[in-house]
C-alpha positions in Angstrom: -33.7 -38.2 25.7 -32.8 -34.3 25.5 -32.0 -33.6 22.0 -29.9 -30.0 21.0 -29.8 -28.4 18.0 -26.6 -26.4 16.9 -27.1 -24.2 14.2 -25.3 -24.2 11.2 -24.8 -20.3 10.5 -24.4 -18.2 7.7 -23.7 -14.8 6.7 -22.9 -15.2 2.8 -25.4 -15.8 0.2 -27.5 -17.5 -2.2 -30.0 -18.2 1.0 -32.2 -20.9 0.4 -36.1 -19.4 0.8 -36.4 -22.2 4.1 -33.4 -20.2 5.6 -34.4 -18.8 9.2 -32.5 -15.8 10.7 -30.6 -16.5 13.4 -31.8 -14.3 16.8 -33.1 -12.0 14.4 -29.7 -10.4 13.3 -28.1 -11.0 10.4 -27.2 -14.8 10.4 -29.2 -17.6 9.0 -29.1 -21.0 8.9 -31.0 -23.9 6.7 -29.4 -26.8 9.1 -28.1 -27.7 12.2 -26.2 -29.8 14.0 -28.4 -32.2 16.3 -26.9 -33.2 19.3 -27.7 -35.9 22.2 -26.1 -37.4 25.2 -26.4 -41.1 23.7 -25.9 -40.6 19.9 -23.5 -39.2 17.4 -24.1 -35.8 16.1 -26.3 -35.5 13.0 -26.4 -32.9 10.3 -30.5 -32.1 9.9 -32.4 -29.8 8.2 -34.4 -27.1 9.6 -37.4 -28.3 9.5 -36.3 -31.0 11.5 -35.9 -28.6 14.5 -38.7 -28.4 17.0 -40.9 -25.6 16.6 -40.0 -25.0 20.5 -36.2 -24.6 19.8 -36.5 -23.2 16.5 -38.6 -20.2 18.4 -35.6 -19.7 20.0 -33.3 -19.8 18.0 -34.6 -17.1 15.7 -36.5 -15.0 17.4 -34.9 -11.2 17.7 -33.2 -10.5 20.8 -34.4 -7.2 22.3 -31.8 -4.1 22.7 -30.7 -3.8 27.0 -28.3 -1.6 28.8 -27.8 0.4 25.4 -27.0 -2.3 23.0 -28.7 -3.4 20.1 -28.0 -7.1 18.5 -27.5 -6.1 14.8 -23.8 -6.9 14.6 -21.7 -8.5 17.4 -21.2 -5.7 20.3 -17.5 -5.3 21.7 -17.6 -5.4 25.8 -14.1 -3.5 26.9 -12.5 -5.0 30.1 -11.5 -2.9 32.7 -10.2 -4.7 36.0 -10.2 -2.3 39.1 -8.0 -4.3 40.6 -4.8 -4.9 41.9 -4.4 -8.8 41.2 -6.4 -9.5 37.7 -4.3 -12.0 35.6 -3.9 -9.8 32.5 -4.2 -6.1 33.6 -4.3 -5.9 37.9 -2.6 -3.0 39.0 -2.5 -0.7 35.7 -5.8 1.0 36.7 -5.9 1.0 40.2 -6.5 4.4 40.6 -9.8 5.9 40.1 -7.8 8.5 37.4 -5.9 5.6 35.7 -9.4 3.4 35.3 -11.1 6.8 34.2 -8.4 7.2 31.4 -8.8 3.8 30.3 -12.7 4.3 30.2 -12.4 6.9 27.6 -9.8 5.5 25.8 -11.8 1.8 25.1 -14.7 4.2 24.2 -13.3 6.4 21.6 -11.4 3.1 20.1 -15.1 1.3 20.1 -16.3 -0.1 23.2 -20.2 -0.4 22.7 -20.2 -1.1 26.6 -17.4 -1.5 29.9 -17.4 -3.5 32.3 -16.3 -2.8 35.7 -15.0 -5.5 37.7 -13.5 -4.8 41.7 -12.7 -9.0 42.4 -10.6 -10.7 40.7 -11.5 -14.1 39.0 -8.1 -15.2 38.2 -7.6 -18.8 39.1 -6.7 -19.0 42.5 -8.0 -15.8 43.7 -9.3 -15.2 47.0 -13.1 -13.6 47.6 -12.4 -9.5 48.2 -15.1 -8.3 51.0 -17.7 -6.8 49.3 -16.6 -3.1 51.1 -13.0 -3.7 49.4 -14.9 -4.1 46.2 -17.4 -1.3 46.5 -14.6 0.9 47.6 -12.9 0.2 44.3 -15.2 0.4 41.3 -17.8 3.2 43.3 -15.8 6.0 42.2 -15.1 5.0 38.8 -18.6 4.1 37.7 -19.8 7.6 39.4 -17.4 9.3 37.2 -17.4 7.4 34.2 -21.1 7.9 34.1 -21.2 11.8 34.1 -18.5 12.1 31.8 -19.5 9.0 29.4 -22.0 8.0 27.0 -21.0 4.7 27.0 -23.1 2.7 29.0 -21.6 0.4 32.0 -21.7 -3.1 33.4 -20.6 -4.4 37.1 -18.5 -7.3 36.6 -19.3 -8.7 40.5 -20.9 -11.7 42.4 -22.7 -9.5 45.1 -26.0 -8.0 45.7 -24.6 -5.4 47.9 -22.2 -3.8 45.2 -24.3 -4.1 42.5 -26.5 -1.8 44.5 -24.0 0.7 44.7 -22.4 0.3 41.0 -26.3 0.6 39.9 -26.8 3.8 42.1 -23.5 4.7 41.2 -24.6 4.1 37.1 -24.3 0.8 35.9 -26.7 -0.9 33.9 -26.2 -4.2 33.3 -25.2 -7.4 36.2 -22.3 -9.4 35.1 -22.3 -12.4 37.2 -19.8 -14.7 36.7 -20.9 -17.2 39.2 -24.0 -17.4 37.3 -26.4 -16.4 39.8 -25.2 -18.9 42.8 -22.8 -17.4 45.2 -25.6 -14.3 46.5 -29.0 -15.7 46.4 -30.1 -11.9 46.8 -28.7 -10.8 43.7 -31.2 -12.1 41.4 -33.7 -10.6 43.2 -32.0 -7.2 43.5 -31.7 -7.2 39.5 -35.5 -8.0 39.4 -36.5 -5.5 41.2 -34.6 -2.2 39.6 -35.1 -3.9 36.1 -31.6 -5.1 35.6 -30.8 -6.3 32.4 -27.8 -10.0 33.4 -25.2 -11.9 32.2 -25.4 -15.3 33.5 -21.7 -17.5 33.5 -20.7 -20.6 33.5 -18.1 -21.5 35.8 -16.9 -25.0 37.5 -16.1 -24.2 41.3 -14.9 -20.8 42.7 -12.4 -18.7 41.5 -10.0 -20.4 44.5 -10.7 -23.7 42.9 -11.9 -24.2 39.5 -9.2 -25.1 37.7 -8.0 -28.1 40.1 -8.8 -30.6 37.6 -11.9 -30.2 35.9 -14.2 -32.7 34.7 -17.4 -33.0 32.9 -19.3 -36.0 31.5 -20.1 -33.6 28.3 -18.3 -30.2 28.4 -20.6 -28.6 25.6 -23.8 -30.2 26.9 -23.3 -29.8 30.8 -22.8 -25.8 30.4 -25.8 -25.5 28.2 -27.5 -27.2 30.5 -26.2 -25.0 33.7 -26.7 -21.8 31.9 -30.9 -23.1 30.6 -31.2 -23.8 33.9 -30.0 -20.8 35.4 -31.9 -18.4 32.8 -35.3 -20.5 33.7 -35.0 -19.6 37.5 -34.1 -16.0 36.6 -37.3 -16.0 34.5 -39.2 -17.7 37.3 -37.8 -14.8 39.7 -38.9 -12.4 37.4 -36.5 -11.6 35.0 -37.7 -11.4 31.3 -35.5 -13.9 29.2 -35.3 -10.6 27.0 -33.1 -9.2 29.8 -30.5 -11.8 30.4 -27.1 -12.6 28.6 -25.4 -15.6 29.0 -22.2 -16.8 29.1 -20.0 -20.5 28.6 -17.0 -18.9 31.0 -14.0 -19.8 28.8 -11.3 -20.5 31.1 -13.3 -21.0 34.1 -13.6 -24.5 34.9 -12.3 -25.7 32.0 -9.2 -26.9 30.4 -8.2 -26.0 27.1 -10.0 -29.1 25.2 -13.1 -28.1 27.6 -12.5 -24.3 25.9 -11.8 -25.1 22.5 -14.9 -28.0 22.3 -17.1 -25.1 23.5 -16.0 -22.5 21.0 -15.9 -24.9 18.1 -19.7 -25.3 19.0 -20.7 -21.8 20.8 -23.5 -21.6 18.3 -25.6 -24.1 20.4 -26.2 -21.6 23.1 -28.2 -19.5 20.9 -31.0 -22.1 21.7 -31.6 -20.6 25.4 -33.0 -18.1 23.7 -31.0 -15.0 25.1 -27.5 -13.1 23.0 -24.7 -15.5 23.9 -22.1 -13.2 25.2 -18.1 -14.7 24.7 -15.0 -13.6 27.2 -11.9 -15.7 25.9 -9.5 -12.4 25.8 -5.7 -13.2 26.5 -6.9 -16.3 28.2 -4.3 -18.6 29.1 -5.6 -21.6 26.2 -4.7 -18.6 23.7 -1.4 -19.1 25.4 -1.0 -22.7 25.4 -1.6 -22.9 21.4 0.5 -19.8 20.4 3.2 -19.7 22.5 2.8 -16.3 23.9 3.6 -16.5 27.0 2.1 -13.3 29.2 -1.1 -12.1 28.9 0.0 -8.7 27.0 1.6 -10.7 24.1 -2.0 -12.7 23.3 -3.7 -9.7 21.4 -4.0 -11.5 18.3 -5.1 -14.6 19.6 -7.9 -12.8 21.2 -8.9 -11.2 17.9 -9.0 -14.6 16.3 -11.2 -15.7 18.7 -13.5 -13.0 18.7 -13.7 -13.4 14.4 -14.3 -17.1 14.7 -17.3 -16.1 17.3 -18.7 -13.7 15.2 -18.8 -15.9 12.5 -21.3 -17.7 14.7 -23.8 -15.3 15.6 -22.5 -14.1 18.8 -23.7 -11.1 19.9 -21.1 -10.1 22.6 -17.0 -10.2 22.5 -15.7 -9.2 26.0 -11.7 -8.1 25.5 -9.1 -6.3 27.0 -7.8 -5.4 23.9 -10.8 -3.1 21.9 -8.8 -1.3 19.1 -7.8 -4.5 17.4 -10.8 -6.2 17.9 -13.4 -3.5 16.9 -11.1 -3.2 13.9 -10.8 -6.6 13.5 -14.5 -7.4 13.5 -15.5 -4.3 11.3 -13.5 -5.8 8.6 -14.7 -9.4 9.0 -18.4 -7.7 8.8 -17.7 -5.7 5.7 -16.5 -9.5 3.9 -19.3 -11.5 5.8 -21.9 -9.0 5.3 -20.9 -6.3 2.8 -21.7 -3.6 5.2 -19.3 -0.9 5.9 -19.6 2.9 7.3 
């Protein structure tokens, strides 16, 4: 029987002296939440955590591609494309995407990620020339004029070569490592910090009905998976973020089970990256219709994240948010500038 351990976390005080920091940042937990396939979940202590997944659980993740995992790091979104749900077409241009680099930088961005396919439901695969055509020129600019550092957003060994060479430094995968078997390697070799996603299907496809036997358990299990053949190809756990993929796959009690519970995934062992921004659940629940109108929703999702130790918020909208999440620190932590 596979057993799974959610941790219960907290920022706010008195800590009991058995607390254990959570991935080394500033999060703790005494108890989790133990979870299993064939029984109910159970509230335990944390001594009652295997040694094995309490390693994981608290040891420090290590800084990659510029960031450092002391507070939860804001990813900025920026779609060089002419068909992403939310914001295809605005930055088509190399010159409009370059704008929107600097302005997500100077409102907070700790990283951007560039993304040349789109991964709205129902979209088609872009030939990887298509896509290296698009984001090539932006990355080579963005990384001469910006200190910020960047990420690819793509599924393909053959334009993360020339994103990297261009100046990205992290891999976002959102097929998780599956649809380019050479990726992985690639990423090995030029010691590439990843992101490894969750999602049900293709882009084409995944959300023609959905199903899972156990939506919070079958990603965790996909994504431990995924990060123990990227070790076994060579790529330190130390380097890799992973990620549910809210909204991909998944209907919106499949995305809201998964956030109710994201701290689970700290137990791979890697920072649990989160990209729920002006997703259509956010929608669904608030009424806002269009993508543009579900700022705030976003924001509240990124807060209620936080509160669980993730280390990563990817968003469209980074103003609010890094605002959003410097005040939630400053009453969670009592830290401010």
């Amino acid at each position: 029987m596979c057993v799974y351990f959610r941790p219960i976390v907290r920022f706010d005080g008195p800590r009991p002296a058995e607390a254990i920091d959570l991935a080394g940042g500033p999060g703790w937990f005494s108890h989790a939440v133990r979870l299993s396939r064939d029984r109910a979940p159970q509230t335990v202590s944390v001594d009652e955590i295997p040694d094995d997944f309490r390693e994981r659980l608290s040891a420090p993740r290590t800084p990659m591609a510029g960031l450092v995992f002391d507070q939860p790091r804001v990813m900025g979104i920026l779609n060089v494309t002419p068909d992403s749900f939310s914001d295809g077409g605005l930055h088509q241009t190399a010159s409009q995407a370059v704008q929107r680099a600097h302005e997500m930088a100077a409102a907070g961005a700790d990283i951007i990620d560039i993304g040349g396919e789109s991964t709205r439901p129902g979209a088609l695969t872009v030939p990887h020339e298509a896509e290296i055509a698009r984001v090539e020129p932006v990355i080579t600019a963005l990384s001469r004029e910006l200190a910020t550092p960047i990420s690819i957003d793509t599924r393909k060994s053959s334009v993360a070569e020339a994103a990297v060479r261009a100046g990205a430094a992290l891999v976002n995968d959102v097929s998780g490592f599956t649809f380019d078997p050479m990726l992985a390697r690639y990423c090995r070799d030029h010691g590439l910090p990843v992101c490894v996603m969750h999602a049900r299907g293709d882009p084409e496809t995944m959300q023609s009905d959905p199903r899972y036997d156990d939506v919070l358990l079958d990603v965790y299990d996909f994504l431990a998976a995924q990060v123990a053949m990227l070790v076994e190809t060579g790529i330190p756990r130390s380097r890799i973020l992973v990620d549910p993929g809210i909204g991909f796959g998944k209907r919106i009690e499949h995305n809201l089970t998964i956030l109710q519970n994201i701290a689970l995934f700290h137990g791979i062992g890697c920072a649990v990256l989160v990209g729920a921004s002006r997703k259509r659940f956010i929608g669904t629940i608030s009424g806002a219709e269009t993508p543009a109108e579900r700022t705030f929703g976003s924001v509240a999702v990124a807060q209620a994240v936080a509160a669980q130790g993730v280390q990563v918020v990817r968003v469209h909208d980074v103003t609010e948010t890094a605002q959003a999440l410097a005040v939630w620190r400053a009453i969670a932590q009592g830290t401010y500038p």
